[in-house]
N, C-alpha and C positions, 0 to 999 in steps of 0.2 A: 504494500500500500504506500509506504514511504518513497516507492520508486515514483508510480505513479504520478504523487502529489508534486515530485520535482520534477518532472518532464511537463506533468501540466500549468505549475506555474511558473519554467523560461517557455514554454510557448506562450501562454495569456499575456506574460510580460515583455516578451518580443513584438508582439500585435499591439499592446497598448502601449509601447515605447514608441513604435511607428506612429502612431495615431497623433501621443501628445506633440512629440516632436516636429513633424509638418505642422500641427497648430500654432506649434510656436515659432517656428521657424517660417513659415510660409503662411501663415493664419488662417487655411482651411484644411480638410480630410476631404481627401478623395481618392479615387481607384490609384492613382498615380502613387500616391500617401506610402501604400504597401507593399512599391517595390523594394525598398530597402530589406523586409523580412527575408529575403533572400540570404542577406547579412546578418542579420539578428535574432533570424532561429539560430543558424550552427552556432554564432558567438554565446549566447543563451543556455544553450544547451553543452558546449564544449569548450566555453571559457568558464561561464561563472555558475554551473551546476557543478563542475567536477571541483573548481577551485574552493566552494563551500563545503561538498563533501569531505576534499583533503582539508582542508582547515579546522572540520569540525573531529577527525577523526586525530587529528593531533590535541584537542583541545583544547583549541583558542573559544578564548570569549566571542558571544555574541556579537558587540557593540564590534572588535574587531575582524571579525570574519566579513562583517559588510563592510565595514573603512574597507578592506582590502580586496572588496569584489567591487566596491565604486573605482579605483585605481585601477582595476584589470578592464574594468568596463570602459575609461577612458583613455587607455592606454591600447588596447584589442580593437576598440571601433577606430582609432585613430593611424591604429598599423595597417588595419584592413582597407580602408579606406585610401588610404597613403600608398598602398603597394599598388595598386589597380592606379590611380591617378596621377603615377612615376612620383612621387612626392611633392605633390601639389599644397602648398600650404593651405589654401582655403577649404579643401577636399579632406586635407586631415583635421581642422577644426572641427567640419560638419562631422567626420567620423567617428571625434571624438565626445562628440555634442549627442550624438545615437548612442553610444557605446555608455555615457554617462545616463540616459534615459532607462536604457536598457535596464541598466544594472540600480538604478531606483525603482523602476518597476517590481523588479525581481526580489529588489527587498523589501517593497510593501506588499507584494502577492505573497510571497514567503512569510511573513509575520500574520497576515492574515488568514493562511491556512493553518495555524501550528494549533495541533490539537492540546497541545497540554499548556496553554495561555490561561493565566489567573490574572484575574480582575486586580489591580491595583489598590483596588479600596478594601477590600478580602485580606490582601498580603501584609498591610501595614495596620487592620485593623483587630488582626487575630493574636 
């Protein structure tokens, strides 16, 4: 089940990284929006799924396993990007600008899947 729930949320968060990103970046979504997930499945799924699994499986904290999948995710979109557009600087900004979406996505889909999440006001008030 745990597989699952991380295949499922770098793809939800590769599709709503493309979405926010053209919003912000071009101020609307549209079919054009989601060519990018070409790029942002596999990075999703084979930058910053495996980089949190090894992270988690050395046992880093929380608050630091996502610092360090926001850096892979602005660093990775910005390589990917970079290498297709001979290193174009404006091409690695944008790449790194998806790669930074990405990887916020994935850690708000990530926290908002996690089954064993206690209420803050439970935790401090027991």
């Amino acid at each position: 089940m745990a597989f699952m729930r991380i295949v499922l949320v770098s793809v939800l968060a590769a599709v709503a990284a493309c979405a926010v990103a053209s919003l912000i970046l071009f101020g609307s979504i549209e079919r054009a929006s989601f060519i990018p997930l070409m790029f942002a499945v596999p990075g999703s799924l084979l930058l910053l799924a495996t980089a949190d699994g090894a992270l988690a499986e050395q046992g880093r904290p929380l608050i630091w396993r996502y610092a360090a999948l926001v850096a892979i995710g602005v660093v990775g979109g910005g390589l990917m990007l970079g290498f297709i557009s001979s290193g174009d600087g404006k091409n690695i900004a944008i790449g790194s600008f998806y790669g930074l979406t990405t990887a916020l996505c994935w850690i708000a889909l990530h926290v908002l899947t996690r089954s064993n999440v206690r209420s803050t006001v439970n935790e401090f008030t027991t």
